[in-house]
KOLBADREN-703029 format. One line per 10 residues: number of its first residue (from 1); for each residue x, y negated, z of N, C-alpha, C. Coordinates in nm, 2 decimals. Layout:
N
NUM> X/Y/Z/X/Y/Z/X/Y/Z  ...
***
This chain:
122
1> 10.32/-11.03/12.04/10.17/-11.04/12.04/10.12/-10.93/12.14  10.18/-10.80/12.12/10.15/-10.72/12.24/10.17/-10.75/12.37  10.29/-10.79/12.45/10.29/-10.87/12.56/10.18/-10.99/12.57  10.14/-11.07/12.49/10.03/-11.12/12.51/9.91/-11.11/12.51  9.89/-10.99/12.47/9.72/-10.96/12.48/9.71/-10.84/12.58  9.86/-10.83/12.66/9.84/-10.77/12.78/9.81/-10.89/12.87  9.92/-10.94/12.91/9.91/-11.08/12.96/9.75/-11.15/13.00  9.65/-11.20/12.86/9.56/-11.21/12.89/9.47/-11.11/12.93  9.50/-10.97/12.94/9.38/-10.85/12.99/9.41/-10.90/13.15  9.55/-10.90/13.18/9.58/-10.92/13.32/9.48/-11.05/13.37
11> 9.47/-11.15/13.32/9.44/-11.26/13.39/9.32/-11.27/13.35  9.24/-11.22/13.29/9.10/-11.19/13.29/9.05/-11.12/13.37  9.12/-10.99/13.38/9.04/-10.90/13.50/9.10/-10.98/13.63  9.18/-11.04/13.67/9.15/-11.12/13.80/9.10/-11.23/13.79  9.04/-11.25/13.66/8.93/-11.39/13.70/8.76/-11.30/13.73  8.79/-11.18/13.68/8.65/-11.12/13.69/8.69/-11.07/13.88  8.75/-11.01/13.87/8.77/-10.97/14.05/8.72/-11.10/14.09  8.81/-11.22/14.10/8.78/-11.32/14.22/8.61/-11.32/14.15  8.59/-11.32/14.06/8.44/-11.37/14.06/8.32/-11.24/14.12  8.40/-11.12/14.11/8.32/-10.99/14.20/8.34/-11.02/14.35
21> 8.45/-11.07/14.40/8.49/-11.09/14.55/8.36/-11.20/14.61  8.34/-11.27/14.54/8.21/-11.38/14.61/8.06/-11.37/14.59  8.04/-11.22/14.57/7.93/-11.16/14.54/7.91/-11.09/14.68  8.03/-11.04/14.74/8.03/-10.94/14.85/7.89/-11.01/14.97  7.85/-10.93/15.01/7.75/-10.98/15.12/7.78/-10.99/15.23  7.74/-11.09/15.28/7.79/-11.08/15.45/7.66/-11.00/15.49  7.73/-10.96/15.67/7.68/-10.91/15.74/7.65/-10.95/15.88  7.52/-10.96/15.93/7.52/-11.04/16.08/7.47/-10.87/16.15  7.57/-10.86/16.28/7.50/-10.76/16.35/7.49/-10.87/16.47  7.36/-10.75/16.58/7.38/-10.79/16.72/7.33/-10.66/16.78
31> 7.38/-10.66/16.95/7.31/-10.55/17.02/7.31/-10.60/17.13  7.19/-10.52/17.22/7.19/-10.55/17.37/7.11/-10.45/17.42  7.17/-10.40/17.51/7.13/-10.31/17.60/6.98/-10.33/17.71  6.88/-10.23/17.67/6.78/-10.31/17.74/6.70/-10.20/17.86  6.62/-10.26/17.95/6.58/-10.23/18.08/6.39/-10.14/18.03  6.44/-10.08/17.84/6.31/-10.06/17.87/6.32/-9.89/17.80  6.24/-9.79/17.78/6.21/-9.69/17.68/6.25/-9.72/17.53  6.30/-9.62/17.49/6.31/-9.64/17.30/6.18/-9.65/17.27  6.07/-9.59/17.30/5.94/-9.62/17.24/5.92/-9.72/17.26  5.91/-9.84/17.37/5.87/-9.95/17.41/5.96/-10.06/17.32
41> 6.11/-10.06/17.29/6.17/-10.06/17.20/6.13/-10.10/17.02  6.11/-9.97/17.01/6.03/-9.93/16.86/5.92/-9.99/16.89  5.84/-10.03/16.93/5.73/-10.08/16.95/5.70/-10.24/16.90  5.78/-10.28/17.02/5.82/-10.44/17.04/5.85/-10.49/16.94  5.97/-10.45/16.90/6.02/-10.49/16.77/5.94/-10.46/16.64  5.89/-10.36/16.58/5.79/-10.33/16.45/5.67/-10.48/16.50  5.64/-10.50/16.60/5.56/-10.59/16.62/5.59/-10.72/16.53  5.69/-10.72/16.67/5.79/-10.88/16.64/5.82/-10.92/16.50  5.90/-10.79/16.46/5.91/-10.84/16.30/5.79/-10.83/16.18  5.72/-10.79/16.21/5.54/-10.82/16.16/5.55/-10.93/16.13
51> 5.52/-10.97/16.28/5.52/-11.15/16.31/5.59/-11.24/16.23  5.67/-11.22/16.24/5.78/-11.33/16.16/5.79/-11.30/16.00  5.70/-11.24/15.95/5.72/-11.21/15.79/5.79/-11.13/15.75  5.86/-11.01/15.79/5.96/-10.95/15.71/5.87/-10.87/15.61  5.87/-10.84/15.54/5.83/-10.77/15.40/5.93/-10.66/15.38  5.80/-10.57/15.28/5.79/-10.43/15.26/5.85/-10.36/15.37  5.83/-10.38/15.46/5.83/-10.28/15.56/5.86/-10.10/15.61  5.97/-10.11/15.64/5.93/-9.93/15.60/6.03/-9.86/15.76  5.91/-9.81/15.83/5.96/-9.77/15.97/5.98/-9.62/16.00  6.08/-9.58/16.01/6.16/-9.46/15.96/6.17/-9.41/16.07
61> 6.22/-9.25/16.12/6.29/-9.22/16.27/6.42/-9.28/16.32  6.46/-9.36/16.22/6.59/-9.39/16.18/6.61/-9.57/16.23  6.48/-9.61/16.23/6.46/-9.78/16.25/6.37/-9.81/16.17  6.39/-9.96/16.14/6.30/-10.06/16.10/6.38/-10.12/15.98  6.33/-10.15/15.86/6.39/-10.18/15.77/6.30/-10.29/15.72  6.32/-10.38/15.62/6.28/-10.46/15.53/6.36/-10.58/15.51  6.25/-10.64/15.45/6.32/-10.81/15.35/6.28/-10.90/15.39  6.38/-11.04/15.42/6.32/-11.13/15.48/6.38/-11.23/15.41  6.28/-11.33/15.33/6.36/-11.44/15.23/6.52/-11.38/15.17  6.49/-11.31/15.11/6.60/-11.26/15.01/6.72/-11.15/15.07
71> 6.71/-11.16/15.22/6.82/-11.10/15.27/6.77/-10.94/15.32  6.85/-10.87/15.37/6.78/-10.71/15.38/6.82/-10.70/15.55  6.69/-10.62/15.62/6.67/-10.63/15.76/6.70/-10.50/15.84  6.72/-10.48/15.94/6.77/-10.36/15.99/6.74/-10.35/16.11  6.63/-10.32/16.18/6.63/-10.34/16.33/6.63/-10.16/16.40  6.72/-10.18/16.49/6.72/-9.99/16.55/6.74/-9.97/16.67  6.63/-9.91/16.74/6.64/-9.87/16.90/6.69/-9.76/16.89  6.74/-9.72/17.03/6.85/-9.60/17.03/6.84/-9.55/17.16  6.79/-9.45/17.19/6.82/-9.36/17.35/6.96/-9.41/17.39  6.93/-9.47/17.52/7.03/-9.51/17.64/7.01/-9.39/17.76
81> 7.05/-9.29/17.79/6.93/-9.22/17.89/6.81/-9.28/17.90  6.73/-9.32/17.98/6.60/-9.37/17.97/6.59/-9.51/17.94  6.68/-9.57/17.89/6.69/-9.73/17.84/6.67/-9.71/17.70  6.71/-9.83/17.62/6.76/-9.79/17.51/6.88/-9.93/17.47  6.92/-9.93/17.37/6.97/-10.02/17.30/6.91/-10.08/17.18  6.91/-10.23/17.10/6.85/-10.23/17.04/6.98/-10.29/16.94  6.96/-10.31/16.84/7.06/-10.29/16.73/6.99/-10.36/16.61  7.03/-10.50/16.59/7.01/-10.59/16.45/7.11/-10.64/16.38  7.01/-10.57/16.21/7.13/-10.64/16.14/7.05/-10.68/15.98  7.14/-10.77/15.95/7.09/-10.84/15.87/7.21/-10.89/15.75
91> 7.16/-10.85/15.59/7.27/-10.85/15.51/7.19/-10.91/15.39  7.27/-11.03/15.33/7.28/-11.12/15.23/7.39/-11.20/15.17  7.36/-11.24/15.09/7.45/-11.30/15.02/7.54/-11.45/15.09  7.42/-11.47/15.16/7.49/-11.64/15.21/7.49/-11.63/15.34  7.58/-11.64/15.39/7.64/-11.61/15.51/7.54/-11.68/15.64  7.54/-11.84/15.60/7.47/-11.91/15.70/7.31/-11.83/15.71  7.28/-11.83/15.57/7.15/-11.74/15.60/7.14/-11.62/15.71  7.22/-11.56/15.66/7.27/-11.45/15.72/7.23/-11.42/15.87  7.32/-11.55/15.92/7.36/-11.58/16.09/7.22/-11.62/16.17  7.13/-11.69/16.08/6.98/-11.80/16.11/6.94/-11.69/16.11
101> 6.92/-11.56/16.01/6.85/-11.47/16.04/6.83/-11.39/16.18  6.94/-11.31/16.16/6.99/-11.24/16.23/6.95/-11.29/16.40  6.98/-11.45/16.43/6.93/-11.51/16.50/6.78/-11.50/16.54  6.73/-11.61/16.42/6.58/-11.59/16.47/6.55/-11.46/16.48  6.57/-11.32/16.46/6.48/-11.17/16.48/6.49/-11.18/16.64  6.65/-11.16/16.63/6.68/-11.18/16.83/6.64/-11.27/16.97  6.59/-11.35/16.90/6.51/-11.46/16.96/6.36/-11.44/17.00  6.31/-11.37/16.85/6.12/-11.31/16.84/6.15/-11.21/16.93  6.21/-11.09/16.92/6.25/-10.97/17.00/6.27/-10.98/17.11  6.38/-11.02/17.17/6.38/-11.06/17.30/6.35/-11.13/17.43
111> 6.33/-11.29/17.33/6.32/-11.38/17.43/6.13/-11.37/17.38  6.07/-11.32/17.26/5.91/-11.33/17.26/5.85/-11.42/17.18  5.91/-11.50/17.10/5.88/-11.66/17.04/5.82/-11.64/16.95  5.72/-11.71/16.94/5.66/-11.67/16.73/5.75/-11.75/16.71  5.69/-11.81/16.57/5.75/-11.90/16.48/5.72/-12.06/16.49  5.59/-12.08/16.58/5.62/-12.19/16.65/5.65/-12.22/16.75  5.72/-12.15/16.81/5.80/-12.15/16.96/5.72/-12.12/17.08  5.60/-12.06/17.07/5.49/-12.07/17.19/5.52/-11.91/17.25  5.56/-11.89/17.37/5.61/-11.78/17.47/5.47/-11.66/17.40  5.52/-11.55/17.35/5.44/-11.46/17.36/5.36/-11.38/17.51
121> 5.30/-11.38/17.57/5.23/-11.34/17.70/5.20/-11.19/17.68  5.32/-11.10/17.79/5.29/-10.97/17.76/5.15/-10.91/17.85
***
């Protein structure tokens, strides 16, 4: 009886793991090195992500943080010598979400797009 109600502790706590393992959150980064100032940077982007809805917002020395349809946002400019780099990331539970996110920020940010695709004019 002892051997067996070890037996089942065993195979319960690895039915609980595999079921903690599919909880883990993915992670979408991106970076690119850009041709402008970290202020202009910080700037662009707090914009950008305005634009596109990210929620509760909270703009740190540290970056750009918030929520965007369930998933958690991370945008961060960074001194290049007089450049900067810009640095997105994006973390939730479902992966594909994840990727579409992570996507569309890089797309508003860089290339300028709202959300219905019309060229933002600097």
């Amino acid at each position: 009886m002892r051997v067996f109600s070890l037996l089942f502790l065993v195979v319960i706590s690895n039915f609980s793991y595999a079921h903690d393992a599919a909880k883990v959150p993915s992670l979408g980064s991106w970076y690119k090195d850009l041709d402008k100032s970290v202020s202009a940077c910080k700037l662009q982007s707090l914009y950008k992500v305005k634009d596109i809805g990210v929620l509760n917002i909270v703009k740190t020395d540290f970056g750009i943080y918030g929520a965007y349809k369930g998933n958690r946002v991370v945008v961060k400019c960074m001194a290049r010598g007089e450049k900067s780099t810009l640095l997105v990331m994006v973390a939730g539970s479902d992966h594909d979400s994840v990727e579409a996110i992570r996507n569309r920020l890089v797309k508003v940010i860089i290339l300028g797009f709202y959300n219905n695709g019309y060229q933002i004019v600097p």
